[in-house]
C-alpha positions in Angstrom: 0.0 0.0 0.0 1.2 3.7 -1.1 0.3 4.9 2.4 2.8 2.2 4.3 5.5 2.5 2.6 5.5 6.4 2.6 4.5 6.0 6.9 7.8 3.3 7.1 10.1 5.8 5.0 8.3 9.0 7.1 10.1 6.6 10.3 12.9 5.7 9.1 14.0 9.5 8.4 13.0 10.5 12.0 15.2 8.2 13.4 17.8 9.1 11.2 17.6 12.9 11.9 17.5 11.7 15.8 20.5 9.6 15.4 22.4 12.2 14.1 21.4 15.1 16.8 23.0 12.5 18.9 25.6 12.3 17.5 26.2 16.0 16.6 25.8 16.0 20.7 28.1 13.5 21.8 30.6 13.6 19.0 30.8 17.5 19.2 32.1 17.9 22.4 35.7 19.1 22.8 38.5 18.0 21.8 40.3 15.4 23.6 44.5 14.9 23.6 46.6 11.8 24.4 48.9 13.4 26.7 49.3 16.5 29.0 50.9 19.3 26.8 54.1 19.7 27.5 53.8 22.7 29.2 52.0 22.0 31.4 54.1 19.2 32.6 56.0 20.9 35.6 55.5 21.0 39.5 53.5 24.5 40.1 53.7 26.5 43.0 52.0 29.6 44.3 52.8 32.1 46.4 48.9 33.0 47.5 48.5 33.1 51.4 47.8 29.4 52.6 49.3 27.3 49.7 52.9 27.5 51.6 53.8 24.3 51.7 51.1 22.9 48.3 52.0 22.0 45.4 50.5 20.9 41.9 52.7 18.3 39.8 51.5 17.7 36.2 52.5 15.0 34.7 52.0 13.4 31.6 49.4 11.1 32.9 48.8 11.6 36.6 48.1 15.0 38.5 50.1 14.8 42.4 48.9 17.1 44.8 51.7 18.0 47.4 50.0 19.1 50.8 52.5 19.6 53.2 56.0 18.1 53.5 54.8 14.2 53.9 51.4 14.3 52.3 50.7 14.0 48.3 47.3 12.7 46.4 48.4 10.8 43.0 45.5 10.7 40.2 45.9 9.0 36.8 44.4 11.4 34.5 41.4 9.3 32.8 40.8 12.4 29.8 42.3 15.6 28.8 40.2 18.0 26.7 40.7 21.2 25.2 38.1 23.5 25.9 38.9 26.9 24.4 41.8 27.8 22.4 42.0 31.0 19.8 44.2 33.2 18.4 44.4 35.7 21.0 44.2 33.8 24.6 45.9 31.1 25.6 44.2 27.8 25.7 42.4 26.0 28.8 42.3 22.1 29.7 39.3 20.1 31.3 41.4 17.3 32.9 39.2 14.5 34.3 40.5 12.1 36.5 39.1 9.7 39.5 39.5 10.3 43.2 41.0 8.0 45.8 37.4 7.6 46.9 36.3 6.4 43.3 34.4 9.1 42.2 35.1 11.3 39.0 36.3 14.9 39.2 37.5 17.5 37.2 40.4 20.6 37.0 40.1 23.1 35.3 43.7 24.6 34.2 43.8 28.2 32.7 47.1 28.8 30.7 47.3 32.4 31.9 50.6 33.0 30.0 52.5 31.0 27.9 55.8 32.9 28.3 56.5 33.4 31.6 54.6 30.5 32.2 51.5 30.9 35.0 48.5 28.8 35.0 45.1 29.2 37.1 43.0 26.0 38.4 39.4 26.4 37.7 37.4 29.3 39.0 40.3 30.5 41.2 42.3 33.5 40.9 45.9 32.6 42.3 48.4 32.2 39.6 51.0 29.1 39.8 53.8 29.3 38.5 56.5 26.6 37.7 59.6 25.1 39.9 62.6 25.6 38.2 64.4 22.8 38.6 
């Protein structure tokens, strides 16, 4: 029957148009890199009241917190994306990774300036900056 066929094709092109909002959605997202960019890949320090003795060390697949002389949190970092990047500012990393308590989180690293290099961590305003070593 003309009617059937036109109702089956009618379906068939919904479900196309849905699948591919979906994955518009979930393939559009940013970016994602293998490694941590190499410049980020430093221990960072601050000099912000209260962070004396913390530290951040990036590596290339695990984030380390240092807090205090004897005390250090070691994440393997699960995804690194790339959320903004452009011409004129420097580009920002999503890095997700999973707690000692098994629960995702995420940080947020500003590249503030590439040259000399400072970064921000998520919504904060301290700038780190690296250990020479």
């Amino acid at each position: 029957m003309p009617g059937t066929r036109a109702c089956t094709t009618g379906r068939l092109n919904r479900a196309g148009a849905c699948g591919l909002v979906f994955w518009l959605i979930v393939g559009c997202g940013p970016p994602t890199i293998e490694s941590t960019p190499r410049e980020l890949v430093a221990r960072w320090v601050t000099d912000a009241p209260g962070y004396d003795d913390r530290y951040l060390e990036i590596r290339a697949n695990t984030l380390v917190w240092g807090m205090g002389p004897t005390t250090l949190a070691r994440h393997a970092i699960e995804e690194i994306e790339v959320v903004s990047e452009g011409r004129d500012r420097p580009p920002t990393y999503r890095f997700q990774y999973t707690e000692a308590a098994g629960y995702d989180d995420v940080l947020v690293v500003h590249v503030v300036s590439p040259s000399p290099r400072r970064i921000r961590l998520g919504s904060r305003m301290e700038e780190w900056t690296p250990v020479e070593e």
